[in-house]
KOLKE-465385 format. One record per residue (C-alpha): x, y, z. Coordinates in steps of 0.001 Angstrom, whole numbers, padded with zeros to 6 digits, always signed. Example, Ala and Ser with C-alpha at 12.3 -4.5 7.8 and 13.67 -1.06 7.14 Angstrom:
# KOLKE-465385
+012300-004500+007800/+013670-001060+007140/
END
This chain:
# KOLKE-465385
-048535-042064-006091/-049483-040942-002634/-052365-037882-002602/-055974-037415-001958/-058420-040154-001569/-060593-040548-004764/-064531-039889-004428/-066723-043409-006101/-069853-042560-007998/-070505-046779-006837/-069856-048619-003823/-068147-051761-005197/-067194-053485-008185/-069562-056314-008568/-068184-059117-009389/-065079-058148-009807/-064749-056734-006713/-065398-055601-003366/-064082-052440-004152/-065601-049468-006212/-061830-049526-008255/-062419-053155-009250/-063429-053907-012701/-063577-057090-015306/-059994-056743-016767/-059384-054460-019605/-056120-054146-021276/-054058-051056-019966/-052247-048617-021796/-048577-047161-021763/-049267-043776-019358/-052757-045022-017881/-053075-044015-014019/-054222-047043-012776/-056198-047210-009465/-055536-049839-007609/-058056-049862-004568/-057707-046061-003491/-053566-045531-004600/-052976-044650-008068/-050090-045950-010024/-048863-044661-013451/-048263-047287-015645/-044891-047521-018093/-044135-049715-020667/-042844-052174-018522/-046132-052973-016799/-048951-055512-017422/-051144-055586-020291/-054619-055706-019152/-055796-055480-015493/-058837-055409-013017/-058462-051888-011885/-060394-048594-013100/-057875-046485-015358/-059747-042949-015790/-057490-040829-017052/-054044-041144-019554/-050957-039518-020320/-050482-038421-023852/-047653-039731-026070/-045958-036297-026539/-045608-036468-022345/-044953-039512-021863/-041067-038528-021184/-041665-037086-018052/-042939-040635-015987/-038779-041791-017112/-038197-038290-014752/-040303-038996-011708/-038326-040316-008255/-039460-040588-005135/-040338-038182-002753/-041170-035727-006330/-044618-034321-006565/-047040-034874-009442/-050063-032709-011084/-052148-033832-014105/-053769-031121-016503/-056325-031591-018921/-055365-031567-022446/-058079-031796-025266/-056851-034421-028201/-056011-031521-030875/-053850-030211-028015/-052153-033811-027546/-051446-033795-031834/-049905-030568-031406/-047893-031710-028862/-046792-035391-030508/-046219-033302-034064/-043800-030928-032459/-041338-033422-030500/-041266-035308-033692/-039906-032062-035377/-037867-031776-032635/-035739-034691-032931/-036330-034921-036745/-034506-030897-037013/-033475-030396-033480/-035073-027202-033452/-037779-026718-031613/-041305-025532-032248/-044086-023493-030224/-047034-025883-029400/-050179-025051-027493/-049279-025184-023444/-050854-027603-021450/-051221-025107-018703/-052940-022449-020439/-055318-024123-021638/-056632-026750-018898/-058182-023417-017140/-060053-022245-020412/-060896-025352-021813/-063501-027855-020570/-062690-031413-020469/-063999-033901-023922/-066256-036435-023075/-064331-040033-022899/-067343-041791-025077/-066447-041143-028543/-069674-042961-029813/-072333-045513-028446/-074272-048378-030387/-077288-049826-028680/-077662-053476-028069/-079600-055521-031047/-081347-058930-030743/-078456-059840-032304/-075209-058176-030815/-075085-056208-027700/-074531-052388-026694/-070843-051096-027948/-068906-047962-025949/-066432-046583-027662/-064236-044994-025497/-060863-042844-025841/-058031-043732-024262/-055407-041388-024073/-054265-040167-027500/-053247-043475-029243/-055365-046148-027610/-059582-046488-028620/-060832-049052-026007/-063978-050607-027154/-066450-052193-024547/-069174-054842-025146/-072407-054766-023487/-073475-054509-019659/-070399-054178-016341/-070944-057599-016157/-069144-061255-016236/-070325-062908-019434/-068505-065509-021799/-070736-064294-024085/-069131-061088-024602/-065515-062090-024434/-066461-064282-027828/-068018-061054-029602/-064601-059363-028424/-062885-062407-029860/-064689-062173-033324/-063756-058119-033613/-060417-059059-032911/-060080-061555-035809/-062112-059399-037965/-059488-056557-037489/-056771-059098-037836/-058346-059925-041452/-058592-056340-042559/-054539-055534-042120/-054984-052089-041149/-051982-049693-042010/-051515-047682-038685/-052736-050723-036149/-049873-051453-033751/-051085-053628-031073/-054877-055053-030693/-055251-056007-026622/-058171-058347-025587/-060003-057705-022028/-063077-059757-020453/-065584-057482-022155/-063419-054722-024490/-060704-054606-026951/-057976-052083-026689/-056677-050552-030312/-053134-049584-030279/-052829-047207-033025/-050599-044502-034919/-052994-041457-035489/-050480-039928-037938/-051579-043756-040279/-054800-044195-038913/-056790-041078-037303/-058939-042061-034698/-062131-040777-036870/-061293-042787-039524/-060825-045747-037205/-064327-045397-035767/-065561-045274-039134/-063963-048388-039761/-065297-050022-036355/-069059-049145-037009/-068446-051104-040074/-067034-053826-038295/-070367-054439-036379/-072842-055164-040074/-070537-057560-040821/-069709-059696-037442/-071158-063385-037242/-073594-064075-034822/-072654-065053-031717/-074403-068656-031519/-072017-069243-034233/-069178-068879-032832/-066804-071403-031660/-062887-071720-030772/-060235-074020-030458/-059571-074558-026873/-057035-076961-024630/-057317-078138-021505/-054430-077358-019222/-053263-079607-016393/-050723-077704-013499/-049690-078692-010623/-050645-076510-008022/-049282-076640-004005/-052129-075191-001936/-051682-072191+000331/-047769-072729-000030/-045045-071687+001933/-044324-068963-000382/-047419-066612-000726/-047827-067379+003126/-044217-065532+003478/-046048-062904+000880/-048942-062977+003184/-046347-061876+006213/-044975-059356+004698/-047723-057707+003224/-048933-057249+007147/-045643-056241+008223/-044424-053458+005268/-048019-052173+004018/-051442-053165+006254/-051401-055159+009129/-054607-055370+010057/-056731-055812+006295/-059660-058168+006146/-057642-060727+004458/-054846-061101+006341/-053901-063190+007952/-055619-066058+005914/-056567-065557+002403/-058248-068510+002335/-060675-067913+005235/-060892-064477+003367/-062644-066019+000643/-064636-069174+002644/-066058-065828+004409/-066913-063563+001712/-068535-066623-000825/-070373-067949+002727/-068968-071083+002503/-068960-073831+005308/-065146-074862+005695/-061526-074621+003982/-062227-077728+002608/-065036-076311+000198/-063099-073585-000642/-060634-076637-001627/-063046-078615-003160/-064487-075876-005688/-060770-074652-006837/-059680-077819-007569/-063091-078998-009460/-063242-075987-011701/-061808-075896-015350/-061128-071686-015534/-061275-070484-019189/-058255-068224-020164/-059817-065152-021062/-056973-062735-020918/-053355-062627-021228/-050755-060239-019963/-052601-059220-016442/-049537-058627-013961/-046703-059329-016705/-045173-062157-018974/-047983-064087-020536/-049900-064325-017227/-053678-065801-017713/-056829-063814-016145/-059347-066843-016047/-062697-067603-015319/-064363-071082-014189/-066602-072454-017155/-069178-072936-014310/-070370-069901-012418/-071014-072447-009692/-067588-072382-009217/-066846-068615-009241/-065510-067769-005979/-065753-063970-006187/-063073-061847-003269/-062143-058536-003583/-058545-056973-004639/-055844-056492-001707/-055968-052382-001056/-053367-050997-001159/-051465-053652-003629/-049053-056145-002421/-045711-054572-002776/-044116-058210-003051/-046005-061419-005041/-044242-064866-005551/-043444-065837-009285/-046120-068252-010474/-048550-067457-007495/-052032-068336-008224/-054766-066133-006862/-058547-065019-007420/-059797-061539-007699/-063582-060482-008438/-064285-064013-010104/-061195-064323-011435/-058034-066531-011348/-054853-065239-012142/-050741-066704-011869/-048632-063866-011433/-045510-064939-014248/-042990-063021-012443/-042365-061320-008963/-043937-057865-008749/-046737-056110-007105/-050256-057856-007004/-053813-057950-005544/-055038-061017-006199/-056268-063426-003321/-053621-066234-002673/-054879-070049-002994/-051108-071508-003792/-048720-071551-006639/-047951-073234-009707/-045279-073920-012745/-043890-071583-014703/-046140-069362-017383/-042838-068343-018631/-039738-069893-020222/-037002-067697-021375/-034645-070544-021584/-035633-072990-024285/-038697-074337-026345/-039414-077470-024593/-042321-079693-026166/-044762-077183-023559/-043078-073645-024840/-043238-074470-028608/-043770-072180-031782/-041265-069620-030892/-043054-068693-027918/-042118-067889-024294/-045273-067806-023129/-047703-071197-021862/-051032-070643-022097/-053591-069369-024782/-056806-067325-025214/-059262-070230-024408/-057331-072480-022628/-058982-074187-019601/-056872-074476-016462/-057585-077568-014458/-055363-077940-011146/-053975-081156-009243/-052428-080994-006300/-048817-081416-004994/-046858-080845-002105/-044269-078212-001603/-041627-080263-002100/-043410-081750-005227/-043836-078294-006839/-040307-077035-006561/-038943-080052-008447/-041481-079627-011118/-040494-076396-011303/-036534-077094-011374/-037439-079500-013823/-039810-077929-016128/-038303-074901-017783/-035988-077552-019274/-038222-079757-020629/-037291-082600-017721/-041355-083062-017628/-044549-082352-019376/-047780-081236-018375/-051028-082762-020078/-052557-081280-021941/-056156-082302-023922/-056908-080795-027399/-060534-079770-027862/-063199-077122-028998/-065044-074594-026752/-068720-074092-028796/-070708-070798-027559/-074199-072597-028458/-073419-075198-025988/-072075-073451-023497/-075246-071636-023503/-077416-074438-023359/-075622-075510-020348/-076339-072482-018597/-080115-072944-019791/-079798-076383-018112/-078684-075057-014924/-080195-072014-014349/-081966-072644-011014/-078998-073954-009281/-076779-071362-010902/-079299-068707-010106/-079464-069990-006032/-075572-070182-005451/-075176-066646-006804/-078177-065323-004816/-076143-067163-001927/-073053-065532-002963/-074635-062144-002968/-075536-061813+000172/-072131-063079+002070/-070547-060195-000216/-072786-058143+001088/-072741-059130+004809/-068551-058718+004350/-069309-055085+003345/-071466-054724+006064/-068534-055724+008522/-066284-053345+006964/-068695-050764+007023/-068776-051863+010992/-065297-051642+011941/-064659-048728+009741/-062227-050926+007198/-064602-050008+004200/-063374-046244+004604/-059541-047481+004959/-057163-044695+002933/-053686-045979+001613/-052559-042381+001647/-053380-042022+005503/-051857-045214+006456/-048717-045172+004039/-047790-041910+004162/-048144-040482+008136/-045889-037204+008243/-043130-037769+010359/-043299-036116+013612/-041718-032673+013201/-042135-032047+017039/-039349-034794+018056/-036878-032943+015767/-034215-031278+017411/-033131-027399+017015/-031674-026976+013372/-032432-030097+012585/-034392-031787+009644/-036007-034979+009320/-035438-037062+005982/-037881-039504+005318/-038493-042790+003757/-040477-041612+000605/-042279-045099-000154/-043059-048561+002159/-040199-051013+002517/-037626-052605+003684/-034174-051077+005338/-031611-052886+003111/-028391-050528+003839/-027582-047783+006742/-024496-046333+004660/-023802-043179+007603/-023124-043273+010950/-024135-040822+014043/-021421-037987+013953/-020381-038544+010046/-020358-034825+008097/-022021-035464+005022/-022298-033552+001450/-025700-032247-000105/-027104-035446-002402/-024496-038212-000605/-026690-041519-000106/-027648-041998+003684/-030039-045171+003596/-031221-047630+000398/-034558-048820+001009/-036034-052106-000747/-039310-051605-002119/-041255-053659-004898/-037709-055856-005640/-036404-051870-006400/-033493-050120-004287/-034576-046751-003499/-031841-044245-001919/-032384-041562+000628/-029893-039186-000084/-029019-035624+002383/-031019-033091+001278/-028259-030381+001926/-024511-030905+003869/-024593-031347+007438/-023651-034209+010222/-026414-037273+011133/-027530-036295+014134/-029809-039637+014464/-030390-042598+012811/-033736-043970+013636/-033727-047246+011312/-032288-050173+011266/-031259-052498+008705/-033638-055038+007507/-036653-053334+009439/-039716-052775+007827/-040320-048328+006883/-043618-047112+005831/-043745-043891+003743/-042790-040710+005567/-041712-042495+008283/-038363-040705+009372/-034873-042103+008868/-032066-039819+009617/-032598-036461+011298/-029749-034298+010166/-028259-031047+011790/-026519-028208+010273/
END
């Protein structure tokens, strides 16, 4: 969605991010509108299960019909529902296709003028010298998100999220669909008509008496070797395009690489180097930008390079592209949008063809919650034969069976406190010297909507004449009209490729093209004008 710039109540995202919309990945539900940077995106049941931007408002189930409407160039307003409202709602299109009659429920409209908005905190616990602080926090009408302890990186937490998870597991709850771990929070899928959300809470506050502690906890864990070609030929094409279809002139571009030796203050490429390839990044998330893809930490915070999120999104990211966001490392498993910093690419996360002695229990996906990735590197060359050869199980990665124990993880932080403490104070100050340049050269104000979306210029329109204009970024793919061709009201004049998705620009009303002023396989951004058409 294109529209006004949002207003922060913070200036950045910590460490996850450079920018206020950057958070420590939560899982994302079906209808969340999903910030990334400054450009909201609704999100459909197609899209990735957890992510590292700030969702702060939802869709309810009942209109969740409408997003299959939507096209470019259509115009989009969100009203306030309370969650009685949203049951009404859900209730009545069930009747409706149940009797195919239909029924009279509250409207939407009405009532967002007369009704203020309910809080998003259902109910707050406060930390104990024994478990930390729990949110628990609504999320649209059939999703409870709940959220451990400080906005803050910490292994810690992601094993208390792991031990509610298997708790919830044990209980077999009729009217639990899905259960969605994030870094710090654990998203509850669930069927209010089974399992209403009061009773659910009910159910959670239990949950917390009867957790173990976490000192106590421990979990099977393997460690992971990939391959992984650095700063290859394929995100730098990424890279290119990202400057030529969406923001030329962002902080990270045209390097990522010296993006992130700059923001973590280090001396060379070679450290940068150094550090990604000594790390072992615990798989704390799965799902973040589609199919099974891992959002991963490094075990040592001495090795967290932290960056900040691309803004807007890359329209284009290479399958199995590995990048870091905030302090974490993610591998894109398909081609799609993305945000993440590049540092190369890797194998597949994905196998849709066969279980090979990698892809094994019925599973498509690679990794698990836990794994540690450790990277080697390869050539070019090297990677695209693994990569021919490793969907069909023509080669085998290594991989080391072992445990991952919370009490010793702990006691290595205790052991290395002073020199963990002095890189991040380190750290913190090149992140803040980075937002000082943007702050500088005006970059930390930068609005997707005024860059992507510049009105065409009405002025240089001809006499009875109207502009039609490219309703998104992309790429020119087809010019299906000519200057002089008479043309019907709704005939396709240009397809557009945008986010590996043909868009068509169609005539508004009948007329003859006056002008093209495109050409195929040229770059478009949003309202940029196409045809101009007269009659």
């Amino acid at each position: 969605l294109i529209g006004p710039k949002p207003e922060w109540a913070r200036r950045d995202g910590g460490e996850a991010g450079l920018h206020p919309s950057n958070i420590h990945d939560n899982a994302y539900a079906i209808g969340a509108i999903d910030f990334t940077g400054d450009m909201p995106i609704i999100l459909g049941p197609d899209g990735p299960s957890c992510g590292g931007f700030v969702c702060p408002f939802t869709i309810v189930q009942a209109e969740l019909w409408k997003m299959g409407q939507l096209k470019p160039g259509d115009k989009v307003r969100f009203v306030a529902l309370t969650a009685q409202t949203a049951r009404e709602l859900i209730y009545a299109q069930e009747a409706l296709v149940e009797t195919l009659r239909p029924s009279r429920p509250s409207s939407p409209s009405r009532e967002s003028s007369a009704t203020p908005p309910e809080p998003a905190i259902l109910h707050q616990l406060p930390a104990r010298s024994t478990a930390p602080a729990v949110v628990y926090r609504r999320q649209g009408d059939a999703n409870l998100l709940i959220e451990y302890g400080p906005l803050q990186l910490d292994i810690a937490l992601r094993m208390r999220v792991h031990a509610l998870q298997t708790w919830l597991e044990r209980q077999r709850l009729h009217g639990i669909i899905d259960l969605t771990p994030g870094i710090r929070s654990l998203q509850i899928h669930f069927d209010q008509r089974l399992l209403p959300a009061e009773r659910l809470l009910e159910i959670l506050l239990r949950a917390e008496s009867e957790l173990p502690s976490l000192d106590d906890i421990e979990v099977p864990s393997r460690i992971v070797h990939l391959p992984l070609s650095w700063e290859d030929e394929s995100t730098l094409l990424a890279i290119r395009k990202y400057m030529q279809i969406v923001r030329k002139d962002a902080p990270w571009c045209p390097s990522n690489l010296e993006f992130i030796r700059r923001i973590n203050d280090l001396p060379n490429l070679e450290e940068v180097y150094r550090i990604c390839f000594d790390a072992s990044y615990l798989v704390l998330a799965l799902g973040d930008v589609y199919l099974g893809a891992p959002v991963a930490t490094p075990v040592d915070p001495r090795h967290r390079l932290v960056t900040t999120k691309y803004n807007p999104a890359r329209t284009w990211t290479p399958e199995n592209a590995v990048g870091i966001g905030g302090a974490y490392l993610c591998i894109y498993g398909m081609e799609g949008p993305g945000g993440y910093q590049f540092i190369g690419r890797t194998c597949q996360m994905w196998n849709r063809h066969k279980q090979t002695a990698d892809f094994v229990d019925g599973k498509p996906w690679l990794l698990r919650f836990f794994d540690q990735i450790r990277f080697y590197p390869v050539s070019n060359a090297e990677l695209t034969k693994f990569r021919e050869d490793f969907p069909q199980g023509r080669v085998k990665l290594r991989i080391e069976e072992t445990t991952f124990k919370l009490r010793d993880y702990q006691a290595f932080l205790a052991a290395h406190a002073d020199s963990i403490t002095a890189f991040k104070t380190h750290q913190q100050a090149a992140f803040e010297a980075e937002r000082q340049r943007w702050v500088e050269s005006g970059q930390l104000n930068f609005s997707a909507s005024d860059e992507a979306a510049a009105p065409a210029d009405e002025s240089a329109i001809p006499a009875g004449c109207i502009a039609l204009p490219a309703h998104i970024p992309g790429n020119v793919w087809k010019i299906l009209v000519a200057p002089g061709d008479a043309v019907t009201e709704g005939q396709p004049l240009v397809v557009l490729e945008s986010m590996k998705m043909e868009v068509t620009v169609a005539a508004s009303r009948a007329g003859v093209i006056r002008e093209l002023r495109c050409a195929e396989g040229r770059p478009v951004n949003a309202g940029e004008t196409l045809v101009v058409l007269a009659g």
